[in-house]
C-alpha positions as CSV (number, residue, x, y, z in Angstrom):
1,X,0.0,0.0,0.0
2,X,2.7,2.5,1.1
3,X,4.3,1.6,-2.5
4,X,1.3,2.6,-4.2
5,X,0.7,5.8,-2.4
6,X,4.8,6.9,-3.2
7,X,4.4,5.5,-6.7
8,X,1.0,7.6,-7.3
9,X,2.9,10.4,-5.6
10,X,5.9,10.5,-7.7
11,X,3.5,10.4,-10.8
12,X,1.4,13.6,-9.6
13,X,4.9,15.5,-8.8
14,X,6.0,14.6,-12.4
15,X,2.3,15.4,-13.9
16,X,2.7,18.9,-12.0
17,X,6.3,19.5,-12.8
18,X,5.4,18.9,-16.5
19,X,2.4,21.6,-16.2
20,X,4.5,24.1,-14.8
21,X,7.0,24.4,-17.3
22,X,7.5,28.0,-18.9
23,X,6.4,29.9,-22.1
24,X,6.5,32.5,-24.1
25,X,6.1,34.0,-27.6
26,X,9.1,34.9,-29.3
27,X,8.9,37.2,-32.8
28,X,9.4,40.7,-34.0
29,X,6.1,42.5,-33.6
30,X,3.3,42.2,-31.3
31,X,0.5,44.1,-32.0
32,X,0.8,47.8,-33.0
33,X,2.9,48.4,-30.0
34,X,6.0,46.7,-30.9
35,X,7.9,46.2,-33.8
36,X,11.7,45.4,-34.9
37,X,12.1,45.1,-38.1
38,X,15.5,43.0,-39.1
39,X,17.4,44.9,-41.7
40,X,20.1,43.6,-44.5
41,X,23.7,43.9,-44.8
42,X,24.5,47.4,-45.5
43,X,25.5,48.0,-49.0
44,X,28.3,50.5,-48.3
45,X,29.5,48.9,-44.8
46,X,28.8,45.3,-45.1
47,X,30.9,44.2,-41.9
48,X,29.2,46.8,-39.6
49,X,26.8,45.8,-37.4
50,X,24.1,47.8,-36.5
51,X,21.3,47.5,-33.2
52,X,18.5,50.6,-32.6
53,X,15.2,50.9,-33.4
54,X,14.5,52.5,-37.2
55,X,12.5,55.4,-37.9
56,X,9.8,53.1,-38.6
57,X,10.1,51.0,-35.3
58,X,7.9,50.7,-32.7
59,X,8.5,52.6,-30.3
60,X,10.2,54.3,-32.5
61,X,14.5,55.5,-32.4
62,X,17.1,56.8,-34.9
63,X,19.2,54.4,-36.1
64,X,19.5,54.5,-39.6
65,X,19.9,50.9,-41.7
66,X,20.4,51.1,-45.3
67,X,20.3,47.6,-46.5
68,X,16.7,47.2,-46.8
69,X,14.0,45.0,-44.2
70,X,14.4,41.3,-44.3
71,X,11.7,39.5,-45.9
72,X,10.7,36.1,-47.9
73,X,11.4,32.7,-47.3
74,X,15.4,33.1,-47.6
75,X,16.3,34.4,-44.6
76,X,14.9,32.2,-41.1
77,X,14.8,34.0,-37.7
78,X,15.7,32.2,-34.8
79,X,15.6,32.4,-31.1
80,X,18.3,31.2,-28.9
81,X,18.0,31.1,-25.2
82,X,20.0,30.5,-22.1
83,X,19.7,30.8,-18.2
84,X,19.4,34.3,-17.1
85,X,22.5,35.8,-16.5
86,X,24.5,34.5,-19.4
87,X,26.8,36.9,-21.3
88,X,28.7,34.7,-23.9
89,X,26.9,34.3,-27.1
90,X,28.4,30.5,-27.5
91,X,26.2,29.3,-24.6
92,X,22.8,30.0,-26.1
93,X,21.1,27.4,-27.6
94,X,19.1,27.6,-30.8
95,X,15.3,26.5,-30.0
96,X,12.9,27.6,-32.7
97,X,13.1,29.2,-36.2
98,X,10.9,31.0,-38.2
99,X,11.3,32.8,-41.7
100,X,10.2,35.9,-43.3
101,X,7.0,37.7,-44.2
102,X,7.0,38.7,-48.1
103,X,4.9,41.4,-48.0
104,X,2.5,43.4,-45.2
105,X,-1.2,42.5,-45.0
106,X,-4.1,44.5,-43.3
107,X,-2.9,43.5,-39.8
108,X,1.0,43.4,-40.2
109,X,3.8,46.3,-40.9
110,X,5.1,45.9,-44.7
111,X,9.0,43.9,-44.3
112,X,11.2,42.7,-41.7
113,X,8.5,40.4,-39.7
114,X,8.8,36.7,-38.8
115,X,6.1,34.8,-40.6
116,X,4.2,34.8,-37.0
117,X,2.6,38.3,-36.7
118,X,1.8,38.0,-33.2
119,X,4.5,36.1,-31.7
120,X,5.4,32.3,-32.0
121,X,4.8,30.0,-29.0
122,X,7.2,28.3,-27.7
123,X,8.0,26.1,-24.3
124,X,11.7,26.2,-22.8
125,X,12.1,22.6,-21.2
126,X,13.3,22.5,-17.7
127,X,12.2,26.0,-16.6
128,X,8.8,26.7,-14.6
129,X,6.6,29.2,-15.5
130,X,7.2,32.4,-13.3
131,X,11.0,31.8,-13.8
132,X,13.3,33.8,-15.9
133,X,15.5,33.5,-18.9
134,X,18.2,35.5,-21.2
135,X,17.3,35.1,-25.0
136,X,19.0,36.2,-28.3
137,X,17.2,36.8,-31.9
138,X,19.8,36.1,-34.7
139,X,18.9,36.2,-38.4
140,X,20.6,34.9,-42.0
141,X,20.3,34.0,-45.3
142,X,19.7,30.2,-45.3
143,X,21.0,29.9,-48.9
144,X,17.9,28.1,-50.0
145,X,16.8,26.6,-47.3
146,X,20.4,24.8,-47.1
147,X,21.8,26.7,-44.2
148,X,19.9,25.3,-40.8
149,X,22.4,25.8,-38.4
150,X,24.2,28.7,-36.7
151,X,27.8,27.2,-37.0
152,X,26.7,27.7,-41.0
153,X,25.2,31.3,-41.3
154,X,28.5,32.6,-39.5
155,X,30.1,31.6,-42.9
156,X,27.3,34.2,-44.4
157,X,24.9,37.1,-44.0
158,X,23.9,37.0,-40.2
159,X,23.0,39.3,-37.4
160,X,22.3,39.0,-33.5
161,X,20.1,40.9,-31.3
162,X,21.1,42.4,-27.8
163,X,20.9,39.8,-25.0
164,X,17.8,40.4,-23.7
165,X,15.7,38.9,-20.3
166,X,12.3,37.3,-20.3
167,X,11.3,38.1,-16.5
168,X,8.8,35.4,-15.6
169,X,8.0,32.6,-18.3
170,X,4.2,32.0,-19.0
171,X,2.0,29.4,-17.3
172,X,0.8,28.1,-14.3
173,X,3.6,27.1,-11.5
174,X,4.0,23.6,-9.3
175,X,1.9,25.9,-6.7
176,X,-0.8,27.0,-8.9
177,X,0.5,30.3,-9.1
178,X,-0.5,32.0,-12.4
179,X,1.9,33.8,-14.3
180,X,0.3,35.9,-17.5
181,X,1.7,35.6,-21.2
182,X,4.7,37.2,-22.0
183,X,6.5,38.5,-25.2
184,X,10.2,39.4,-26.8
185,X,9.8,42.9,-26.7
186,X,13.5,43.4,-24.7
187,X,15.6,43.5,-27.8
188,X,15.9,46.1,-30.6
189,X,16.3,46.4,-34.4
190,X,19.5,45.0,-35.9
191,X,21.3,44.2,-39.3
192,X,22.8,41.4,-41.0
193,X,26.9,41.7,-41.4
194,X,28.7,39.6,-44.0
195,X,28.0,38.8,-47.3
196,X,26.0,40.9,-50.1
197,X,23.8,39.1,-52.3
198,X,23.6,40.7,-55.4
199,X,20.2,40.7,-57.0
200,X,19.7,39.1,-60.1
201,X,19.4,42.9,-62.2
202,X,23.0,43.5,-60.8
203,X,24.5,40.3,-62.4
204,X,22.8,41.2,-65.7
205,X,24.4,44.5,-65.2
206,X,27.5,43.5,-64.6
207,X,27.5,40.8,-67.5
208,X,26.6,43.4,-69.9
209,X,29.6,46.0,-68.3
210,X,31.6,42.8,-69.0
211,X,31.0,42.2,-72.7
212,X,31.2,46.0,-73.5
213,X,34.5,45.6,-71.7
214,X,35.3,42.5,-74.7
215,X,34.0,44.0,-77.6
216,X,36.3,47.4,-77.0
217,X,38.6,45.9,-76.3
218,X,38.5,43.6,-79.3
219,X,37.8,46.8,-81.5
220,X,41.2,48.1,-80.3
């Protein structure tokens, strides 16, 4: 009998443990009150990185990105977290991904949105709700749908956020205690760094330059 009761007890600790563990939504706008739109490398400083709200932010700041608002299929978003506290950017952990919005729609702001207007759900394992966490947004061009990892996008276009801090996770604790959901709105606007992509009108451009090139020359 006593077996029973610690066996049954065991299973209701794990059942509540399990319940308790800790959400959020992760994304770059929620709602017309925030919004961090993730920008391109620049064209005329492709190895600085940039971090500020835009102009066009919400709320919105000054920094000024030239490189244009992420947006399609091409480039993924994903969110990386850690215990709260950590500083080095090797420690976080890649969790979830998301890509790009192509275009705005009656509800979202035109370019540089995850696919998720309002915030992807996601579950960190092994914390409770009510706890807190540090997190990281990066962003790059996954080449196709070929670059999945973040060890790869270093060797390409790719940008980080600001550690940021998710104060209490969403849910409902061991203890009942009921903690409301909560968003990534700790982190700002940033660029990619790396490598430019040319767009396909550039190479055409550049193949013509080169054949005028030939053909003077072959005249001289």
């Amino acid at each position: 009998m006593k077996k029973t009761l610690l066996t049954l007890s065991l299973v209701a600790l794990g059942a509540g443990y399990a319940f308790s563990q800790g959400s959020c939504s992760w994304g770059n706008q929620f709602g017309t009150t925030f919004y961090a739109p993730i920008y391109n490398v620049s064209p005329t400083a492709p190895d600085v990185a940039l971090s500020g709200q835009s102009a066009v932010g919400k709320p919105a700041g000054t920094t000024v990105y030239d490189g244009g608002t992420l947006q399609g299929t091409g480039y993924t978003l994903g969110f990386f977290w850690a215990p709260t506290g950590t500083t080095d950017p090797n420690a976080f952990q890649l969790l979830d991904t998301m890509n790009f919005r192509t275009a705005a729609t009656s509800t979202a702001l035109p370019g540089g949105l995850g696919s998720v207007i309002g915030g992807k759900g996601v579950t960190i394992t092994g914390h409770d709700a009510g706890t807190s966490i540090a997190y990281q947004l990066r962003a790059w061009d996954n080449k196709g749908g070929t670059v999945t990892t973040w060890a790869q996008a270093l060797a390409g276009s790719h940008g980080s956020s600001q550690i940021a801090t998710i104060n209490a996770l969403a849910g409902t604790d061991i203890n009942g205690n009921l903690f409301l959901p909560t968003q990534t709105t700790g982190f700002t606007s940033f660029n990619l760094v790396g490598v430019i992509v040319p767009e396909p009108t550039s190479f055409a451009l550049a193949g013509l330059g080169a054949a005028a090139v030939l053909i003077f020359r072959r005249r001289k």
